[in-house]
ROLOLUM-727442 format. One record per residue: x, y, z of N, C-alpha, C in turn; residue in three letters. Coordinates in steps of 0.001 Angstrom, whole numbers, plus 500000, padded with zeros to 6 digits. Layout:
REM ROLOLUM-727442
XYZXYZXYZALA ...
END
This chain:
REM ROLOLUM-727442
500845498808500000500000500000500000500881501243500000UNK 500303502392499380500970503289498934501142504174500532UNK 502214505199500804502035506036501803500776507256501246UNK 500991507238500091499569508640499992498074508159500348UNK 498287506565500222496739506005500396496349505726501501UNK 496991506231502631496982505819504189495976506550504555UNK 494837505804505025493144506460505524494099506843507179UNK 493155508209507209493463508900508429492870508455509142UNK 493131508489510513492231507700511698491720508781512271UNK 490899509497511360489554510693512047488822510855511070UNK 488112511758510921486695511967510232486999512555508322UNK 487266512344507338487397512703506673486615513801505517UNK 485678514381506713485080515784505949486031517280506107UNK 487474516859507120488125517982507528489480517968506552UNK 490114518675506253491550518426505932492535518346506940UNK 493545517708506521494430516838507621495408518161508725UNK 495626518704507840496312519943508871495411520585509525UNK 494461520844508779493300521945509814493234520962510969UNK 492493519699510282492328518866511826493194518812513125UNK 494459518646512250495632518705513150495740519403514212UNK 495678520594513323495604522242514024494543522794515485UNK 493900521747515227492693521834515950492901521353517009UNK 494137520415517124493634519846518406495194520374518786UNK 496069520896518722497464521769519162496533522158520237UNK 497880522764521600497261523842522058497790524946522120UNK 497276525991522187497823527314522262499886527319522597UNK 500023528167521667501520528488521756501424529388523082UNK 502921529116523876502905530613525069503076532004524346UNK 502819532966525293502651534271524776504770534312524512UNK 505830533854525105506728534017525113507245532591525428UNK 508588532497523705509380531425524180510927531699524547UNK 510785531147525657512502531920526491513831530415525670UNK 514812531361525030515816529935525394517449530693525743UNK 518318529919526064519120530743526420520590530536525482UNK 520962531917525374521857532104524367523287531793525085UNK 524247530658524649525285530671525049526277531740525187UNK 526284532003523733527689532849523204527503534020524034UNK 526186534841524170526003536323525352526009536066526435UNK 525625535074526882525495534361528015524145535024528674UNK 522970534668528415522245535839528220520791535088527399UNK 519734535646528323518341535142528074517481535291526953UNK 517024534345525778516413535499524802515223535115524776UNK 514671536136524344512975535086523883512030536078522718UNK 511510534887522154510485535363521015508877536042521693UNK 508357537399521019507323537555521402506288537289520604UNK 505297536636521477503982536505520239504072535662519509UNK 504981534467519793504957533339518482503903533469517965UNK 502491533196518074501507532283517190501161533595516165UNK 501854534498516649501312535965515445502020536102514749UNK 503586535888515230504883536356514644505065535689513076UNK 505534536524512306505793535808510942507213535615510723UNK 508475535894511774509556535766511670510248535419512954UNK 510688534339513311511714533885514415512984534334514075UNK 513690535597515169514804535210515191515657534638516194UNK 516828533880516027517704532906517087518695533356516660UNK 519227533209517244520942534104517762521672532664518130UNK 522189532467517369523540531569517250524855531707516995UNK 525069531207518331526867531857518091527146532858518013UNK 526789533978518472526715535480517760526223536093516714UNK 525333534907515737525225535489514630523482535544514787UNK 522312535811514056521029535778513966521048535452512850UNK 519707534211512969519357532725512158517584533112512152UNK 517170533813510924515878534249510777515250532465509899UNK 514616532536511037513379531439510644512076532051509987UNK 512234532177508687511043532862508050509515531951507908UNK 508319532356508544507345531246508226506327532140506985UNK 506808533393506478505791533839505707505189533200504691UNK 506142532384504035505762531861502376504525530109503062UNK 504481530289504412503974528936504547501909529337504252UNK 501595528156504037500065528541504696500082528424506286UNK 498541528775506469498454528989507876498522528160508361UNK 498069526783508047498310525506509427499864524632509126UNK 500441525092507718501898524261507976502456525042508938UNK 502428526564508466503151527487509772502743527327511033UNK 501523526646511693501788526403512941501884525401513243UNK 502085524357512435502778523542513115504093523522513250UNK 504658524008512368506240524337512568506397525029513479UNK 505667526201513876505963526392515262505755525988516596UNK 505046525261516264504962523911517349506270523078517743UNK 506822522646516486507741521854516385509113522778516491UNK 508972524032516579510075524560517344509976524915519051UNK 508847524888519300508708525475520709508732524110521269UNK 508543522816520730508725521396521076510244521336521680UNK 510773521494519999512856521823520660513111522404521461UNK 512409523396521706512729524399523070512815523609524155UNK 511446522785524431510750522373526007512086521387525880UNK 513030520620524558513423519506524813514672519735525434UNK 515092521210525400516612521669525967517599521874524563UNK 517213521415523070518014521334522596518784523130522298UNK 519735522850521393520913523812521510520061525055520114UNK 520146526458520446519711527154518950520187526696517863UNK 521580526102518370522028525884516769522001524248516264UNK 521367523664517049520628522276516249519372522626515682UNK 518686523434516201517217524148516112517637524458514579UNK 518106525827514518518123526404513374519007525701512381UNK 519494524713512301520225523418511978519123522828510851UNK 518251522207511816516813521579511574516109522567510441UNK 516038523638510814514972524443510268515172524894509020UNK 516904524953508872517337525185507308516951524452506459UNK 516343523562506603515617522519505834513895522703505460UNK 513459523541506300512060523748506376511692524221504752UNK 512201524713504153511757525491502915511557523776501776UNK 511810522517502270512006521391500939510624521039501608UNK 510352520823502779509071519862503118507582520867502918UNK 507390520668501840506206521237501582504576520821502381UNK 503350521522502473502612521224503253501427520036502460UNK 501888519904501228501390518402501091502046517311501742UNK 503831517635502220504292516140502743503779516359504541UNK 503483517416505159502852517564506216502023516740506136UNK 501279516471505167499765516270505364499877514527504964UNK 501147514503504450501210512766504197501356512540505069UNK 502189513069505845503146512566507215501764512632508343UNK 500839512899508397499803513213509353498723512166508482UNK 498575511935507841498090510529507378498331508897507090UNK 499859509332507749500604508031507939500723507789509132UNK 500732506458509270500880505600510567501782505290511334UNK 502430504631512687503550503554512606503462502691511664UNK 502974501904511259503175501040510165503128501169509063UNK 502921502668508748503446502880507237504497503788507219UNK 504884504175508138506119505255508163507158504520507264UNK 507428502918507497508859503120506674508785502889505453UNK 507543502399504921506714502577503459507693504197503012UNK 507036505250503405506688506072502981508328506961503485UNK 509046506590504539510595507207504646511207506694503351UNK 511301505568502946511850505266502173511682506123500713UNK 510398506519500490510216506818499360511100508338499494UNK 510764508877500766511306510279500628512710509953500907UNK 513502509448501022515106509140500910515464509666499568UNK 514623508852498842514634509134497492515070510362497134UNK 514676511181497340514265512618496953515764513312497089UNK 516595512644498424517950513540498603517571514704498988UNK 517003514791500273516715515704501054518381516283501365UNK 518585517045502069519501517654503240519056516749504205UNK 520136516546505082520143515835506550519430516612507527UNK 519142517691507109518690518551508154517212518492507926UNK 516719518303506633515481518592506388514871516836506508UNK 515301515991506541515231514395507290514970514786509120UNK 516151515039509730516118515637510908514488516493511130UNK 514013517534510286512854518495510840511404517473510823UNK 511747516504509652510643515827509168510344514689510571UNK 511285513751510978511345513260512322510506513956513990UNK 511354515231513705510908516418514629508829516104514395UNK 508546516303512850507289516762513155506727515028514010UNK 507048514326513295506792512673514153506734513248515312UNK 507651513714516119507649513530517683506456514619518024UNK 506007515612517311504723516051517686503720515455517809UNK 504068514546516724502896513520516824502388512619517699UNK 503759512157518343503543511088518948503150512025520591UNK 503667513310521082503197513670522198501499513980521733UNK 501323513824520647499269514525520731498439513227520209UNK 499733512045520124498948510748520039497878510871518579UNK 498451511264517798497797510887516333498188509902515403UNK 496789509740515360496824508606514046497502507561514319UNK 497561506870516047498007505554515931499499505827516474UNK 500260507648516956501701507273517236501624507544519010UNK 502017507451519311502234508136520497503887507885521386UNK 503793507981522748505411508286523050506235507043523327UNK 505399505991522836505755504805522894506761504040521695UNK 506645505109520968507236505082519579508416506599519133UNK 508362507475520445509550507948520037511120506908519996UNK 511215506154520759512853505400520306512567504585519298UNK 511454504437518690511193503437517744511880504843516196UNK 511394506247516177511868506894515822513323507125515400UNK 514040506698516852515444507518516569515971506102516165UNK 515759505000516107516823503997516011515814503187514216UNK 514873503476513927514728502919512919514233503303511424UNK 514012505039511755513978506206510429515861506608510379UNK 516702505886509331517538506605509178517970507724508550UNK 518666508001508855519051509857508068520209509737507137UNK 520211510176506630521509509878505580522779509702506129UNK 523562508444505659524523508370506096525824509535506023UNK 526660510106506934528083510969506647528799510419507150UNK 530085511117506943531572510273506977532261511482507225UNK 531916512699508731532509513670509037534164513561509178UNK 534402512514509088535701511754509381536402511883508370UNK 535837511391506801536512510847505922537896511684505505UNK 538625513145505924539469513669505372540311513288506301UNK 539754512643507633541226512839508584541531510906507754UNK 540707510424507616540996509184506784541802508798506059UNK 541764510058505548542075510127503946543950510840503920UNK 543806511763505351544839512337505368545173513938504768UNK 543683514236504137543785515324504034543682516645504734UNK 543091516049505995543215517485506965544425518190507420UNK 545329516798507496546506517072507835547594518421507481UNK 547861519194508170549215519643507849550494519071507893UNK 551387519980506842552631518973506845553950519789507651UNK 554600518950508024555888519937508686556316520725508675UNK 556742521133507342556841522452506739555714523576506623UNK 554494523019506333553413524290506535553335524366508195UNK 553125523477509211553512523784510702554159524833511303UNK 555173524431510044557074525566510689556145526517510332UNK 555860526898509114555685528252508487554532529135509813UNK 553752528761510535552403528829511298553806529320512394UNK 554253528243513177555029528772514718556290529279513866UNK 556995529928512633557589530890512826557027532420513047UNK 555590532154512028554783533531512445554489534025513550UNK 553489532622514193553833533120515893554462533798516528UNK 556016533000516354557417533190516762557549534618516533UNK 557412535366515425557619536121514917556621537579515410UNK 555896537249515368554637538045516663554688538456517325UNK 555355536960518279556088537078519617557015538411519801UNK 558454538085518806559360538849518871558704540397518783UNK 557634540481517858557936542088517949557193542697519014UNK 556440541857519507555681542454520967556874542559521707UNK 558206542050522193558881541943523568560313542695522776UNK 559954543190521221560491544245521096560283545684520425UNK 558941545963521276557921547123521219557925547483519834UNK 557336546656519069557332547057517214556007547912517646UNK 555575548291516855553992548963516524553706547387515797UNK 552590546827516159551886546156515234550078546447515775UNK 549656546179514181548328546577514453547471545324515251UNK 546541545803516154545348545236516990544796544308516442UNK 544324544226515478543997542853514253545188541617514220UNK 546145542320514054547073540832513454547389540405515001UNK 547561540689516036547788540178516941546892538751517494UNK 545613539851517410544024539100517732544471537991516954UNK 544672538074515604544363537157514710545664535881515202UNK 546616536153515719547841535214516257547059534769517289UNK 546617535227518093546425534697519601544960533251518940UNK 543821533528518576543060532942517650544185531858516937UNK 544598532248516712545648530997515271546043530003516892UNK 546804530565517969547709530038519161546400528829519304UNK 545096529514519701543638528702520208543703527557519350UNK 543368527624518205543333526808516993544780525763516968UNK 545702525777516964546537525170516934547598524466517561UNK 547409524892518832548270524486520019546779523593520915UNK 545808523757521023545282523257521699543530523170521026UNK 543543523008520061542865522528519141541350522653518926UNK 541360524604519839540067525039519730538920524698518726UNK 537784524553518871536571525199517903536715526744517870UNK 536327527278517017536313528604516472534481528850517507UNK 533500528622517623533040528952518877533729528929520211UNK 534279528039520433535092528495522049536361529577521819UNK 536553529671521004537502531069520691536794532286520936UNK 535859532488519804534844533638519944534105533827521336UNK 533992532786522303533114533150523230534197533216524374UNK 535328533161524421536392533691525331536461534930525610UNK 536657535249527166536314536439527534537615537116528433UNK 537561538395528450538840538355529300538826537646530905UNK 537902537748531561537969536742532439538567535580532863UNK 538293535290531195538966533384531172539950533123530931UNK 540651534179530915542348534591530567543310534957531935UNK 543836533816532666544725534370533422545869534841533114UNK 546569535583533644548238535775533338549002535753535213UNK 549781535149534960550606534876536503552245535543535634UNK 552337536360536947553814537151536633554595536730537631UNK 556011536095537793556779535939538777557836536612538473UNK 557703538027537846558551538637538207559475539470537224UNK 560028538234535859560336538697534866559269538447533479UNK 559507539156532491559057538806530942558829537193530926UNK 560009536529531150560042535289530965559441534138531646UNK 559265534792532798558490534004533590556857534312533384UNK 556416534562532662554897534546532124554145533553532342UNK 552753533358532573552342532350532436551018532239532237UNK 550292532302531237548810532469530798548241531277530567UNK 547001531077531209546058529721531675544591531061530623UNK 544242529597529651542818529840528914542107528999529679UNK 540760529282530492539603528362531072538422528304529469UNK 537647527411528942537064527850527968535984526501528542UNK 534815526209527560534148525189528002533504524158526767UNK 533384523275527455533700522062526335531941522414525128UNK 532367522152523858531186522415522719530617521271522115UNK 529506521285521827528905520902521037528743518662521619UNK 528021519366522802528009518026523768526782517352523617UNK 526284516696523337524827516145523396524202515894524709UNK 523206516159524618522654516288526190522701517117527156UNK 523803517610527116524668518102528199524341518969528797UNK 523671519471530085523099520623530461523913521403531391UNK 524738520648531849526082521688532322527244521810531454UNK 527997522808531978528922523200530924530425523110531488UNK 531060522233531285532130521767531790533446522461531274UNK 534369523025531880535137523879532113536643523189532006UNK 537280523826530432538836523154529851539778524307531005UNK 541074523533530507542355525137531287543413524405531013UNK 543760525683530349545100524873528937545969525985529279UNK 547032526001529323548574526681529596549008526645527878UNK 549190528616528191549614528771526321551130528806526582UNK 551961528198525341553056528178525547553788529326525777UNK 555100529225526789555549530128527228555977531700526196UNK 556650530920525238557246532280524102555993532714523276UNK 554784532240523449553554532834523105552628534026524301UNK 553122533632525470551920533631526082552278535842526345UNK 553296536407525874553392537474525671552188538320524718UNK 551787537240523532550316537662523345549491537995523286UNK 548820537210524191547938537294525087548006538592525972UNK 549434538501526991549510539682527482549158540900526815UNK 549568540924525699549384542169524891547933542647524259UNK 547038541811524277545839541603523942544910542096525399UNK 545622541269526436544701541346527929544696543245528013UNK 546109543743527774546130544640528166545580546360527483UNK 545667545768525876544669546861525053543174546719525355UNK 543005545210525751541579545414525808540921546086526852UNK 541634546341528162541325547218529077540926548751528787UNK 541799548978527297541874550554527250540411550736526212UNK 540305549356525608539126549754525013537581550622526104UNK 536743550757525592535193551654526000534484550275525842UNK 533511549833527126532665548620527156532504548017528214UNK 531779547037528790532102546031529634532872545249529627UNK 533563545341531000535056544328531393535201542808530840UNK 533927542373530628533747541129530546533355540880528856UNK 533627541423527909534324541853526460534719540131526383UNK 534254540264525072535307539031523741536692539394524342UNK 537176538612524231539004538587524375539434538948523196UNK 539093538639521940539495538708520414538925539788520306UNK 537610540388520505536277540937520062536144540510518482UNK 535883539167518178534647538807517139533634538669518117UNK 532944539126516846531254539396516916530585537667516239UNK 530760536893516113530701535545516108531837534497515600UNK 531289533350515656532241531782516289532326531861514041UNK 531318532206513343531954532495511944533177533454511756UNK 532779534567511877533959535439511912535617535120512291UNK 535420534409513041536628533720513962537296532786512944UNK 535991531584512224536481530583511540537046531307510186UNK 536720532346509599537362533149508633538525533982508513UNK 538507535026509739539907535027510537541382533943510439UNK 540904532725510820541811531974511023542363531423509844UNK 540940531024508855541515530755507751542227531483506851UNK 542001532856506527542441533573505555543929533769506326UNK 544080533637507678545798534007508257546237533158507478UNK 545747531620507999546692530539507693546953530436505725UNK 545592531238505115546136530402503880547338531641503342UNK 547688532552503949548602533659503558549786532915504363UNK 549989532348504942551216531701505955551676530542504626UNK 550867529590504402550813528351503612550545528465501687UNK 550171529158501625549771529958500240548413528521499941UNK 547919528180500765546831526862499510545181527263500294UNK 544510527065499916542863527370500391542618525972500364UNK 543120525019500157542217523667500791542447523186501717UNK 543267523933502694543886523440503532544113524526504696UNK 543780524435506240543699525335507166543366526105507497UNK 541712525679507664540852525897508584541111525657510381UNK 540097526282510783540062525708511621539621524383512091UNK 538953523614511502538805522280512066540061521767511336UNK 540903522016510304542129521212509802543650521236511019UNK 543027522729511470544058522818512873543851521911513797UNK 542256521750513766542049520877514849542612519743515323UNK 542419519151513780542626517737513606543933517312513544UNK 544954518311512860546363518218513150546723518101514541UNK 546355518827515497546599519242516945546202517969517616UNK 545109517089516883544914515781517645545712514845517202UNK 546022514649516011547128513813515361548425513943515898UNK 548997515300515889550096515335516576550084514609518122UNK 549220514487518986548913514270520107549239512902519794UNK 548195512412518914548137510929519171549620510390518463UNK 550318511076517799551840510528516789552419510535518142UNK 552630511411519370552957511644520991553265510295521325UNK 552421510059521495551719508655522132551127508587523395UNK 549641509726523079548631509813523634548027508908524067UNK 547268508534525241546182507590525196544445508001524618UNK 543914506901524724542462507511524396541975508475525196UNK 542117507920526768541894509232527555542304510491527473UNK 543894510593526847543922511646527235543907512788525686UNK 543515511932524858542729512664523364541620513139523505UNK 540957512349524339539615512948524870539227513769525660UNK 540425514288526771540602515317527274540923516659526683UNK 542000516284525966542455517128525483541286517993524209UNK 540398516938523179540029517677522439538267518023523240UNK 538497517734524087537309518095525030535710517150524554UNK 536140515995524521535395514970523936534615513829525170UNK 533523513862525217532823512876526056533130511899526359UNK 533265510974525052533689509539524887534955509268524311UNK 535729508445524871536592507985524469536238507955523099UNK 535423507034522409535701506248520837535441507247520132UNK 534906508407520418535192509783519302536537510351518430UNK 537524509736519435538628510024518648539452508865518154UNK 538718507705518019539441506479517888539837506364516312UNK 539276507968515520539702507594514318541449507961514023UNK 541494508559514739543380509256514944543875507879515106UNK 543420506689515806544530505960515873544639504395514859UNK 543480504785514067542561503527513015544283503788512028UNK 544509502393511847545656502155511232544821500916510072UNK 544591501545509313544041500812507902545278501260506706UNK 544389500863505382545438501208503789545313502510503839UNK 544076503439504183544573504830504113545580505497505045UNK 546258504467506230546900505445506839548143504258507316UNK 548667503791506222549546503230505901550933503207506373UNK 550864504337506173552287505112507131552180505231508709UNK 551319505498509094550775505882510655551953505365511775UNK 552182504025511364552928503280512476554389503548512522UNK 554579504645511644555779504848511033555906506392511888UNK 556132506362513213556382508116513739556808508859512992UNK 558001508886512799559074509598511972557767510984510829UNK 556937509785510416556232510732509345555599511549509531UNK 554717511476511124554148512047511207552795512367509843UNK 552463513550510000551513513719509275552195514852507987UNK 553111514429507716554195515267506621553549514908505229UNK 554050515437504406553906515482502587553892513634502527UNK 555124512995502931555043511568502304554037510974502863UNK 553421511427504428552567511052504528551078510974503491UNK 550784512050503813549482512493502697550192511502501453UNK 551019511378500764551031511193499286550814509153499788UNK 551659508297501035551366507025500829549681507201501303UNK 548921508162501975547727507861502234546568507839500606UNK 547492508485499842547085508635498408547119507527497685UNK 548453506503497814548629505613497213547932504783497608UNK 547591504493498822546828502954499628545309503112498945UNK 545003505022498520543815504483498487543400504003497114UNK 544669504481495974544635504733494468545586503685494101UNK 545937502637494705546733501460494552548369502149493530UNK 547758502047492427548366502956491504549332504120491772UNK 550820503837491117551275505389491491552141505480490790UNK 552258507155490124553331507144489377554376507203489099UNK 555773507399488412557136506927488410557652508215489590UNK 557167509834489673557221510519490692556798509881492260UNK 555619509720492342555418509091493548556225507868494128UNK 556540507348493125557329506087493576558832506776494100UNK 559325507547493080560579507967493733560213509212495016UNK 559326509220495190558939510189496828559051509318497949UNK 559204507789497379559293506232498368559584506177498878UNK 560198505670500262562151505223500974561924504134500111UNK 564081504178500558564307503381499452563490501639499807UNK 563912501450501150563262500148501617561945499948500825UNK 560773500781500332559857500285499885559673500406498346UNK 560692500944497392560911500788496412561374499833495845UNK 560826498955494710560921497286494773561912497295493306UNK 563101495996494277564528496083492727564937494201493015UNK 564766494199491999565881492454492307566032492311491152UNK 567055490564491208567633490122489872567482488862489750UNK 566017488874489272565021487037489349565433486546488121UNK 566129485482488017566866484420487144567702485256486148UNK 568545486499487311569425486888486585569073488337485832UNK 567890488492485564567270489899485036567051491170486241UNK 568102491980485536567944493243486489566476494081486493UNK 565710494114487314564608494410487124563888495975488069UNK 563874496952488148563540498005489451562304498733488495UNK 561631499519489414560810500584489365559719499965488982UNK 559193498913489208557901498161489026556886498750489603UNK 557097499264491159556265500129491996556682499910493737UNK 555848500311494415556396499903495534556003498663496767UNK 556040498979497905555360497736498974555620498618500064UNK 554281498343500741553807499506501784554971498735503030UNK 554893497955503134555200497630504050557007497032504153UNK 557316497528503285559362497382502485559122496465501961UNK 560297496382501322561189495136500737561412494507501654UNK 562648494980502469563763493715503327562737493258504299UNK 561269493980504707560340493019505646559819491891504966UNK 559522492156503615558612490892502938560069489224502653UNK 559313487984503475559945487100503847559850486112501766UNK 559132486895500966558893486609499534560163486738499351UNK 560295486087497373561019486226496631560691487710495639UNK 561269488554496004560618490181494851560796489950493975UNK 559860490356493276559784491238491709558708489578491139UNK 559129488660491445558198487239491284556709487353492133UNK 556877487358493244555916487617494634555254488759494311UNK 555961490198493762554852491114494232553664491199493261UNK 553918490903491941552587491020491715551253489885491636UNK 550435490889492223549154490201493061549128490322494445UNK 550134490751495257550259490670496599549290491864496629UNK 548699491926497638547885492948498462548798494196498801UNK 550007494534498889550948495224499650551585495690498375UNK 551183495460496719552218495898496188551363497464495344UNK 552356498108495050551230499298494570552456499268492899UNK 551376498611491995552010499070490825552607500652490088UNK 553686500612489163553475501984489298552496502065487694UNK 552219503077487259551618503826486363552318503197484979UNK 553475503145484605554309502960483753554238502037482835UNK 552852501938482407552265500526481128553500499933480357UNK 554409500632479850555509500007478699556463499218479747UNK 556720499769480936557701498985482315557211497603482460UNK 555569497578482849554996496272483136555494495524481706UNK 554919495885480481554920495034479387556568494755479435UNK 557627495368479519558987494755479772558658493620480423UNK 558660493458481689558968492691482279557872491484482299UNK 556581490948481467556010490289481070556957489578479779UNK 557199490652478713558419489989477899558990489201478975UNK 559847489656479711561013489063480325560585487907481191UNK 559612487661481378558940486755482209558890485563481214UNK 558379485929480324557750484845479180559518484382478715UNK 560472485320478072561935484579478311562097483317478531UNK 561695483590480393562422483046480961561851481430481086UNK 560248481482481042559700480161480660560096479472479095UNK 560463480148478244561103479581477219562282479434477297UNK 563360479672478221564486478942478634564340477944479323UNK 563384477808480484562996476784480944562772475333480060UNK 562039475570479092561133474948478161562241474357477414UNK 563430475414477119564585474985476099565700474001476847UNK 565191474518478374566413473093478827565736471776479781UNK 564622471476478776563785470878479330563337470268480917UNK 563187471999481235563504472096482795561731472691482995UNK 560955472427481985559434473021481740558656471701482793UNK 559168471437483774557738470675484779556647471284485079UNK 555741471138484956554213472172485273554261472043486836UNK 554833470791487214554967470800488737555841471489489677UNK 556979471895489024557894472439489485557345473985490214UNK 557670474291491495557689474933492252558294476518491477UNK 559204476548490994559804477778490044558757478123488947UNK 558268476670488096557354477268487230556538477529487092UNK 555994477260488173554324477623488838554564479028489138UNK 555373479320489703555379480564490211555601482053489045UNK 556439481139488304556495482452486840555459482197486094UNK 554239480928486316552870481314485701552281482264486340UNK 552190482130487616551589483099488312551662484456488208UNK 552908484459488089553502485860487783553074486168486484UNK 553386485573485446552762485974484347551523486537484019UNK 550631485375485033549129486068484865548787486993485999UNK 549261487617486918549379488987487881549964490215487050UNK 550896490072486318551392491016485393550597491357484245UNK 549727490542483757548479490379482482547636491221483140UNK 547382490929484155545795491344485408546021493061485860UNK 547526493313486099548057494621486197548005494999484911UNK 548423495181483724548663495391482329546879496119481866UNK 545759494589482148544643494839481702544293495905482733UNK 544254495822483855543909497486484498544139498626484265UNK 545651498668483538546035500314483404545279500321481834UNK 545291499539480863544825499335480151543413499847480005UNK 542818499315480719541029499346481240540964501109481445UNK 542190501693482554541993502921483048542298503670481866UNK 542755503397480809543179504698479969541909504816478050UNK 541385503536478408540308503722477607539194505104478142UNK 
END
């Protein structure tokens, strides 16, 4: 049965929203929720009149427009926001949700209010289809749980966990770049970041003039990269949360950031980080604590003064991509993720990754230490999260690599021998070396799981010639046993080298 053909379980002389509508009850004259980033109470007046919600997120305002709706989709959507309210959730899951409101039109209201538990996954499925936004999946759920508190049509609260664990939402893979290795910074873009610092440093403790901006913008970069801020807990740092301890000289400095942990589920208290900025930085700060006094305002002022947790994330990026010269690379969550990598290359524990990046659960960060083909190198310190890194996380995932990449190799994993006498190199490489593999090379590697051919179609076809040779010398000193242990193995080889050949082959059609 179809989801549009689902008989409503009420009187069918009414339409399904009016009905709906009918049995809501009155919105309050005022919905209070409270704004993190001001620290500071807000509330809407007049919902059920109002034709525009605004929410203040992060510093910024998130206009929830209901004009273009009719009258009963618009109240139920505001239902289903003053619902989020009563539930504690955060403005910015709210207005998260709501960015989606403009795809669910008030015919799928009216499906969704004529569907059942037992036709819901009929009818989710069909709308999967469609390739909603995750967010607009998320609002559509939301209206369910209205449902189920006013007990229509068969749902009630007996079926909210039936909700969260069996309507799925589109799958993501927020992960997939630290996977992949692309969040990473490399050593050299690092240096380039703490010589600027460095460099910051110096001209504060040798009274340069530098302007109020680029400083801000260092101390922000320090947040981001030494201790692996969100760009909201940056922006909502206050001078307050900024100690400085003097014992006496310049050098003895010592500045403690208190900030509080983000973006927690559930979480109705707000749990409180305190991170020590490094010493030849923490002059900074000083220099920041102390203009901001001279500014006009309340004491209790942004530390940076951005005006939101965006502003901040733009800030940081446009420093870093003038430090590094590339735009795909260093952001602030790419700082982040470096700052946890470096931790875990340390030899962090889970606990204390989870401390550090201010994380609930341990297994949140268990992807830093996932040692699969994309992160090939990992076990290998030395690499850290450098250029050869990124390029073997390239190869594990693209098998394939070319006569450049191969020579970017160590030599240990660049594959050379001299099988029945034929000098043979640059075939490709083996993740895991040469002198470890207990094989015979250049015979063994192809087909092995561990070998990464290179690119070089006319190289392979050499050494297929040379393969085939060598079974016709065999053959000529009637040394051709099909049983023989040697000649089995240069069949094999033969047809692994065919199987490589037809792939690059395959790829260049």
């Amino acid at each position: 049965m179809q989801p549009e053909n689902v008989i409503l379980a009420a009187s069918t002389g009414m339409d399904a929203l009016m009905q709906f509508c009918a049995q809501l009850q009155p919105l309050p004259t005022l919905l209070r929720y409270y704004d993190e980033f001001d620290d500071s109470t807000r509330s809407i007046s007049s919902p059920a009149e109002a034709q525009l919600f605004e929410l203040y997120v992060y510093g910024r305002i998130t206009k929830i427009d209901f004009k273009r709706r009719r009258e009963h989709g618009a109240q139920i959507f505001k239902h289903v926001f003053a619902m989020m309210l009563e539930k504690n959730l955060s403005p910015a899951s709210i207005a998260s949700s709501f960015a989606g409101m403009h795809e669910v039109t008030d015919d799928d209201l009216e499906m969704l209010l004529r569907t059942g538990p037992l036709e819901i996954g009929l009818l989710w499925s069909s709308w999967r289809a469609r390739e909603w936004q995750r967010n607009t999946y998320s609002l559509a759920k939301h209206v369910l749980y209205l449902l189920c508190i006013y007990r229509w049509n068969g749902w009630s609260n007996e079926y909210i966990s039936f909700l969260k664990t069996t309507l799925p939402l589109p799958a993501t893979d927020k992960y997939s770049s630290v996977r992949s290795g692309d969040s990473f910074l490399s050593a050299d873009e690092e240096a380039l970041i703490v010589r600027h610092l460095d460099g910051i440093a110096t001209g504060i403790q040798s009274a340069a003039s530098l302007p109020y901006s680029s400083v801000a913008d260092a101390g922000m970069l320090i947040c981001a990269y030494q201790f692996a801020m969100r760009p909201v807990q940056i922006a909502m740092l206050d001078s307050k949360h900024v100690r400085i301890w003097h014992d006496g000289t310049d050098a003895d400095l010592t500045v403690h950031l208190t900030f509080h942990m983000a973006k927690q589920r559930g979480k109705k208290t707000r749990i409180s980080l305190t991170r020590r900025v490094k010493r030849e930085w923490a002059c900074i700060f000083v220099y920041l604590h102390t203009s901001l006094k001279s500014f006009e305002g309340p004491g209790d002022r942004k530390f940076f003064q951005a005006q939101c947790a965006q502003e901040v994330g733009r800030r940081i990026a446009t420093l870093v991509y003038t430090l590094i010269g590339t735009k795909d690379l260093g952001n602030a969550t790419d700082l982040r993720h470096t700052a946890a990598q470096r931790l875990v290359d340390a030899g962090a524990s889970h606990e204390e990754l989870a401390e550090f990046l201010g994380h609930s659960h341990t297994v949140t960060g268990l992807v830093y230490f996932a040692t699969s083909a994309s992160h090939a190198e990992r076990v290998n310190r030395a690499l850290g999260a450098s250029d050869i890194y990124r390029q073997v996380a390239k190869i594990s995932h693209d098998r394939f690599i070319s006569p450049s990449e191969l020579a970017a190799l160590k030599e240990d994993q660049q594959i050379a021998a001299v099988p029945h006498g034929m000098p043979i190199a640059g075939i490709g490489g083996c993740r895991s070396g040469q002198p470890a593999c207990p094989y015979n090379p250049i015979t063994s590697c192809y087909g092995c799981r561990k070998f990464m051919p290179t690119t070089d179609l006319k190289l392979h076809g050499q050494v297929l010639s040379d393969m085939r040779e060598v079974v016709l010398f065999f053959e000529r000193s009637s040394r051709a046993d099909v049983k023989s242990p040697a000649y089995m193995q240069l069949q094999r080889t033969i047809s692994e080298i065919q199987t490589v050949i037809g792939e690059l082959e395959g790829e260049g059609k």
